[in-house]
N, C-alpha and C positions, 0 to 999 in steps of 0.2 A: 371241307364243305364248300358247295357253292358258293360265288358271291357277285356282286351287283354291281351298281356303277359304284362307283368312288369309293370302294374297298368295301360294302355294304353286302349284308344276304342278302341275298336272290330272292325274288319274291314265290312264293310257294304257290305254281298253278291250281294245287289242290285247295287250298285256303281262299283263294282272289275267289274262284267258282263256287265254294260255300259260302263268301262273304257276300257277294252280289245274291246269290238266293235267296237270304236273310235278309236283304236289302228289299227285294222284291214281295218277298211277305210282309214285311214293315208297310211296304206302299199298301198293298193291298190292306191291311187292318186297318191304318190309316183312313183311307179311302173310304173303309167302312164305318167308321166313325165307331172305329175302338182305339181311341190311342194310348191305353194302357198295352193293348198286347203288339203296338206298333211301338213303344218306346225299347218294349223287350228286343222283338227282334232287330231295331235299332241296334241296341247294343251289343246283342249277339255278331251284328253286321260287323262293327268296328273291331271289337276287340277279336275278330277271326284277320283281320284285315284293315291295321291301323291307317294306311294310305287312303281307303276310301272315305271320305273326309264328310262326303255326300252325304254319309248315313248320320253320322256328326250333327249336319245343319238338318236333316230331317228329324234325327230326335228331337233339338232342339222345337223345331212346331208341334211335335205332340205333345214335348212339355208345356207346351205355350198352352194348347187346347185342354189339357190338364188344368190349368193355372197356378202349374208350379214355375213362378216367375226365374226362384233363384237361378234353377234347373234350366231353362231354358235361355239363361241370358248365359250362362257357363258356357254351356253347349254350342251357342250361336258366338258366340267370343273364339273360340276355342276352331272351331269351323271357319272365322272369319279367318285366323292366322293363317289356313292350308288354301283356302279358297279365296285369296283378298278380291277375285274379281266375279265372285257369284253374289252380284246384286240381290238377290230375294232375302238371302239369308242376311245380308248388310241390312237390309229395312228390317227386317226381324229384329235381329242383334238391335238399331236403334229401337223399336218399339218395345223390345223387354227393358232394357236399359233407363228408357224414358217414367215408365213406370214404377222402374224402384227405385227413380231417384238419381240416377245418377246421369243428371244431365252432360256433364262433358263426354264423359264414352258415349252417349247417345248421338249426339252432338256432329262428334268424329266417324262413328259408324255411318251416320247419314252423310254428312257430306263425302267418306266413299264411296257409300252409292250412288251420289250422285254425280259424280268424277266415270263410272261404269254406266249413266246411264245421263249424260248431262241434259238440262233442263226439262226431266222430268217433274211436271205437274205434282205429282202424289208426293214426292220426295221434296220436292221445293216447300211444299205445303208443311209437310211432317218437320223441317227445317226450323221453319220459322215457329209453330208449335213448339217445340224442343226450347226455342230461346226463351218464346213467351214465359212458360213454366219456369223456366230457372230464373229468369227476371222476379216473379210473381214469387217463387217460392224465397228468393235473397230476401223480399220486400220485408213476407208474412216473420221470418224469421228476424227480421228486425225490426219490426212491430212487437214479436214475443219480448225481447229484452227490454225495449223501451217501457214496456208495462207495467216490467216484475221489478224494472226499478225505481220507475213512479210507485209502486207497492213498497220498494224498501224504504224510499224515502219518507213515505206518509205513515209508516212503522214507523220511524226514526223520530217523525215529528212529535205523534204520538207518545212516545216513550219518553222524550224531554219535557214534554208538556206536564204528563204524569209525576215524573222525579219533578219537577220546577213546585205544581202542586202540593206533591207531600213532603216541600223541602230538606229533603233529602238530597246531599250532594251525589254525580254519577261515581258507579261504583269504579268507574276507572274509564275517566275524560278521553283518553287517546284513541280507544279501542271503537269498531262499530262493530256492535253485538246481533244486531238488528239482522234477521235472517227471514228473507224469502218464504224459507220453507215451513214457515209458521203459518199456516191459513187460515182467516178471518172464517168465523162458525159457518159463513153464507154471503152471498157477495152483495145481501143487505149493508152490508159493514164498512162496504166500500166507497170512496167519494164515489160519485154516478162516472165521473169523466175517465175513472181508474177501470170502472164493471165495465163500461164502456168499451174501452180500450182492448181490455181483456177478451167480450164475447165477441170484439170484429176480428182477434186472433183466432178463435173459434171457426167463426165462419168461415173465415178465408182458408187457413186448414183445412178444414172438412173436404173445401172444396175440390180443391187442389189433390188433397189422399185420394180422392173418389176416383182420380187419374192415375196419382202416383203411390199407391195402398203403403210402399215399403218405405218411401223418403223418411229415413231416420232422424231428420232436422226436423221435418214438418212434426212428426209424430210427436215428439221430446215438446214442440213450442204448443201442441193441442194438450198434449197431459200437464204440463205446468199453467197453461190459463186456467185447465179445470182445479189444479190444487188450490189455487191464488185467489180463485171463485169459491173456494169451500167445497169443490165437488171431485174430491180426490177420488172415490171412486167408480166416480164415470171416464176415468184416464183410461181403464182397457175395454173402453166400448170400442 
């Protein structure tokens, strides 16, 4: 059989001419604002013709237009390794990434394109953005823990006060029993300083998903304020 540079097969002129076809119907559905039947030929594109990498970072925007994030931070990642100096799809790749959290690949994605396109406005902007959020999101997540242990402790106090009460000695001094995951009926129940604490985890959550929907840390510290608060099932709103 044929073969290529560096002892590799030779690329099949018949495949590259069907793979660019595929490419060019992708654009065009695209274009038309169907990017379900643009992701198709997408992928029909690549896998006739793994080197065009193009169709790669094009699926990845109709997954984006979709808002199938995973899908499209894959895609744009995966795109970025063949293409490291096609800036569009670098701001992509940070913008999906941004969103689900995962601020350091966002991070890195941006500051390549901005290495491809230096002191770009948009990308300087998107930059700093990027830091804001993980700043904001470190904070919210440690606001979460600070809460649920101000809640363990006021459990705790609680439960000694109770034993001290029906003098009864603890059923066993060494040990803390005292568990989080036990949530007061309503978060009437709670010191105000503790609901407090709790619904600014809330908020700031919220706010923050409303950007980044998939941040698995955000998500975890909004469903444990709601458990803490007695409102365990408002965790998968």
């Amino acid at each position: 059989p044929a073969v290529g540079p560096a002892g590799g097969p030779a690329a099949d002129p018949a495949a590259e001419g069907y793979a660019r076809w595929c490419k060019a119907r992708g654009d065009e559905a695209f274009r038309g604002h169907d990017p379900g039947g643009a992701v198709a030929w997408y992928t029909r594109a690549f896998e006739a013709d793994p080197a065009l990498a193009v169709a790669l970072a094009n699926r990845a925007a109709a997954h984006l237009r979709l808002g199938r994030l995973t899908a499209a931070a894959a895609d744009s990642a995966a795109a970025a390794e063949r293409l490291p100096r096609y800036g569009r799809n670098l701001a992509r790749a940070a913008v999906c990434h941004t969103r689900l959290g995962a601020y350091a690949a966002a991070r890195a994605f941006c500051l390549q394109a901005l290495d491809c396109s230096p002191g770009d406005r948009v990308l300087s902007a998107m930059l700093e953005d990027i830091r804001a959020h993980e700043e904001r999101a470190g904070e919210v997540t440690r606001m979460g823990r600070e809460a649920e242990e101000g809640v363990r402790a006021w459990r705790r106090e609680g439960r000694g006060e109770a034993e001290e009460g029906a003098g009864d000695p603890p059923s066993d001094a060494g040990s803390d029993t005292s568990s989080a995951a036990e949530p007061p009926t309503s978060s009437a129940e709670l010191p105000s300083h503790l609901a407090t604490a709790l619904h600014d985890v809330l908020a700031h959550a919220d706010l923050l998903l409303a950007d980044a929907p998939l941040h698995g840390g955000l998500a975890a510290a909004r469903a444990r304020a709601l458990v803490l608060l007695g409102r365990p099932g408002d965790a998968a709103a």
